[in-house]
C-alpha positions in Angstrom: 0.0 0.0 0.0 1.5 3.6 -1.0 2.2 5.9 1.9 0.2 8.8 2.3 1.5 11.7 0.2 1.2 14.2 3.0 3.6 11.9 4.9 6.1 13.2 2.4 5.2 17.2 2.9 8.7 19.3 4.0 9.2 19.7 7.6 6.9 22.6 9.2 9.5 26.1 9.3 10.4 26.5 13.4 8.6 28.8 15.3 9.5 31.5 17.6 11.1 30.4 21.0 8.5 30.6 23.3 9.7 33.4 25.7 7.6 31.9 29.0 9.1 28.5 30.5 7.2 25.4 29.0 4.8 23.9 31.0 5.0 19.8 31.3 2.9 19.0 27.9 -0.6 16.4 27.8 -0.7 14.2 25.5 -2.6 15.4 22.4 -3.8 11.6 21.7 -4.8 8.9 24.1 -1.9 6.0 23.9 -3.3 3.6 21.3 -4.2 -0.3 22.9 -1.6 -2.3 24.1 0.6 0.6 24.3 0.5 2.1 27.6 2.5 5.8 28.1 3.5 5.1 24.2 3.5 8.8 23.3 5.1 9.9 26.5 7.7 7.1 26.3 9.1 8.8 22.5 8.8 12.4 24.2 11.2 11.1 26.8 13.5 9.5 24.2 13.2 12.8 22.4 14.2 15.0 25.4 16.7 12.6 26.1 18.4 12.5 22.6 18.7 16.0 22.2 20.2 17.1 25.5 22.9 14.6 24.4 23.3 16.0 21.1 23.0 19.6 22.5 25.9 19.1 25.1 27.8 17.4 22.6 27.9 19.4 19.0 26.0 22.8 20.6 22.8 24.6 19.6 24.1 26.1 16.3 25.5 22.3 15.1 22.7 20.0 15.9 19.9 18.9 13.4 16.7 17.8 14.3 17.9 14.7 12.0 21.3 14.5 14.8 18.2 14.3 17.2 16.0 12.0 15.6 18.5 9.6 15.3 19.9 9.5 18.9 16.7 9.2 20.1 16.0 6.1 18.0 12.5 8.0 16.0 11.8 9.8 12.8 12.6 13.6 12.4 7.6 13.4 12.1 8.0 12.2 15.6 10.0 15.1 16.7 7.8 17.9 15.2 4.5 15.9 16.6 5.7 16.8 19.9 7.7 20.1 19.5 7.2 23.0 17.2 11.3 23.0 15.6 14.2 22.9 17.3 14.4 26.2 19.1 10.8 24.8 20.6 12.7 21.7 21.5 15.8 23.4 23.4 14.1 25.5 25.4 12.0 22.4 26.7 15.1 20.1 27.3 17.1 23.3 29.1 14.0 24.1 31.4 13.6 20.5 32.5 16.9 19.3 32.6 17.5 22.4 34.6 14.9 21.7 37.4 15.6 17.7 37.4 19.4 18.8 38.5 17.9 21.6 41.3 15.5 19.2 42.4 18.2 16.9 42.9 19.9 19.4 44.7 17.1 20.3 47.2 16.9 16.9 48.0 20.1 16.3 49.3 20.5 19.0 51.1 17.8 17.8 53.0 19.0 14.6 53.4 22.3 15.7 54.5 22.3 18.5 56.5 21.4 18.9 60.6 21.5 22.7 61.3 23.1 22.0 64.3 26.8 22.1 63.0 28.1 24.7 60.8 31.4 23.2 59.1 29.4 20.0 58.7 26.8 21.9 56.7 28.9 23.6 54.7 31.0 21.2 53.7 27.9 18.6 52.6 26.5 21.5 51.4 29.8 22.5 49.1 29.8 18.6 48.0 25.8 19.1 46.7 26.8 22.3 44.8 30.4 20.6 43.1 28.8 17.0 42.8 26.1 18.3 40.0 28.5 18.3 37.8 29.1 14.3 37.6 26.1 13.2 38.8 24.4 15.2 35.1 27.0 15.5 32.9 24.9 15.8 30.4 23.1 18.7 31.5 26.2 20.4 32.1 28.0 20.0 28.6 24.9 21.1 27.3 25.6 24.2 29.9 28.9 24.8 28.6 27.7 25.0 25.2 25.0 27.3 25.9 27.9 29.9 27.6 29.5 29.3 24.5 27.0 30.3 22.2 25.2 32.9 24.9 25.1 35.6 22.3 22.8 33.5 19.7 20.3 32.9 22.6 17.5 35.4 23.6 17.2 36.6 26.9 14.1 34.8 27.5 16.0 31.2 27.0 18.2 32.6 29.5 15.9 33.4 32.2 14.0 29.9 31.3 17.5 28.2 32.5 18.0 30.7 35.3 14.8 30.3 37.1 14.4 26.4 36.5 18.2 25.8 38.2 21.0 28.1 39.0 18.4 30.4 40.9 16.8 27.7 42.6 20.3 26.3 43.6 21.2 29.3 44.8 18.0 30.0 46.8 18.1 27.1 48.3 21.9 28.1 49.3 20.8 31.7 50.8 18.2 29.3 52.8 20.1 27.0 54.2 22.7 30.0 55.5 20.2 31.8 56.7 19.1 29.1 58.9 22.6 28.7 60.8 23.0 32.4 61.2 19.3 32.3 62.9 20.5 29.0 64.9 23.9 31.3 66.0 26.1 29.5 64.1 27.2 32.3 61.2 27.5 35.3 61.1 26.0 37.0 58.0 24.0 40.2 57.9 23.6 39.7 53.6 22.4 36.6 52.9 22.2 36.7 48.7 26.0 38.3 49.0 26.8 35.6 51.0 25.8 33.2 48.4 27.9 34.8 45.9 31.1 34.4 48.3 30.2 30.9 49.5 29.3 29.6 46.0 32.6 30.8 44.2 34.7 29.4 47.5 33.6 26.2 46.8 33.8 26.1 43.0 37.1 27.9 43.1 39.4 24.8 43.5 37.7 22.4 40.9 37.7 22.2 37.7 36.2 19.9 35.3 38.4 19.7 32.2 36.6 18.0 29.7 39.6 17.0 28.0 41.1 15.6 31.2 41.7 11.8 31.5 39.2 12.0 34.5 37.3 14.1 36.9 39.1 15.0 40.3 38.7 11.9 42.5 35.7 11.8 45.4 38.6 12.6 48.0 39.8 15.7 46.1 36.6 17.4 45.9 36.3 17.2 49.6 39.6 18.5 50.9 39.2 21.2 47.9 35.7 21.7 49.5 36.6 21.7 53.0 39.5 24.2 52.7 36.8 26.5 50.8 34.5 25.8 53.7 37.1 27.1 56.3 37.5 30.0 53.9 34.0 30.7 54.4 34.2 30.3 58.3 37.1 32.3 58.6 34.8 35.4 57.8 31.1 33.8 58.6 31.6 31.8 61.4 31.1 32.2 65.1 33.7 31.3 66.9 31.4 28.9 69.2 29.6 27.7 67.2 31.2 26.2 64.3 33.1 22.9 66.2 
């Protein structure tokens, strides 16, 4: 039987980048019988596929036939779910962004008491640096994106901003506010703080991506911990940091 004709049309011309962060899409079909989460299984693969082509060839580089074909579906597949590639990035940066924040959140929770400053810090400071290998991924898709900031509009920008780093960073001011309200620290400007605490940490490692391998799990704790009693040195309180 010959294929439909309108299966052969050209590819639909991208649209716009949608300047508000995407909300999680429905599906615009129930998943046919014996198929359960059919639809939402190939978005995955999609999302999946392109942050790996992203982070590896950039935004300027990467077809939607690049994507298509790490994702394992056709380049129809793609543009059933996304309106073009610009579409397509700003979906994979927004929720890649808030899976690595969420992930973040969470293990600050898990891991820190409140009770004992340079314990906190330094699991804290492990949280911020460990991002980086637990998604790398997400991250070499970041370094692209600073790469080519100047062909992205400010909206993409803010997208990533408010669905990670801010977060992160929020989440950061919280957690310092906390032991300076429990008399543990001594900071008057939390955000500022932030800044100084978050560079301190990041200011020893580095993540060459032409390295042989990233530092080892000891180095990023004693390169953490020396940051941390950096921090101390000027936030502590004397009594109450062990």
């Amino acid at each position: 039987m010959h294929g439909n004709p309108a299966d052969r049309s050209p590819d639909p011309p991208e649209a716009p980048l949608n300047t508000t962060p995407p909300a999680p899409a429905a599906p615009d079909a129930p998943p046919r019988p014996g198929r359960p989460g059919g639809r939402a299984a190939k978005r995955r693969a999609i999302t999946r596929g392109a942050r790996t082509v992203f982070g590896r060839e950039g935004y300027s580089r990467t077809s939607i036939e690049a994507i298509a074909a790490e994702a394992g579906v056709s380049t129809r597949t793609i543009y059933n779910h996304f309106q073009g590639k610009e579409h397509l990035f700003s979906e994979v940066v927004h929720d890649s962004a808030g899976q690595v924040a969420d992930a973040f959140v969470e293990t600050v929770a898990e891991q820190l008491s409140g009770t004992d400053a340079r314990a906190d810090l330094i699991a804290l400071g492990r949280a911020l640096v460990g991002q980086r290998t637990r998604f790398p991924d997400h991250f070499a898709m970041i370094r692209q994106i600073k790469a080519e900031v100047q062909h992205f509009s400010p909206a993409l920008i803010d997208i990533w901003q408010q669905a990670g780093p801010l977060r992160v960073q929020h989440e950061v001011s919280r957690r310092l506010s906390r032991l300076t309200d429990a008399g543990l620290l001594r900071i008057s400007d939390p955000a500022r703080a932030t800044l100084h605490f978050v560079a301190l940490v990041n200011s020893e490692i580095t993540i060459d991506p032409y390295a042989d391998r990233a530092p080892s799990p000891a180095q990023v704790r004693a390169c953490v911990t020396r940051a941390v009693d950096a921090f101390l040195h000027g936030y502590g309180d004397t009594a109450g940091t062990g």
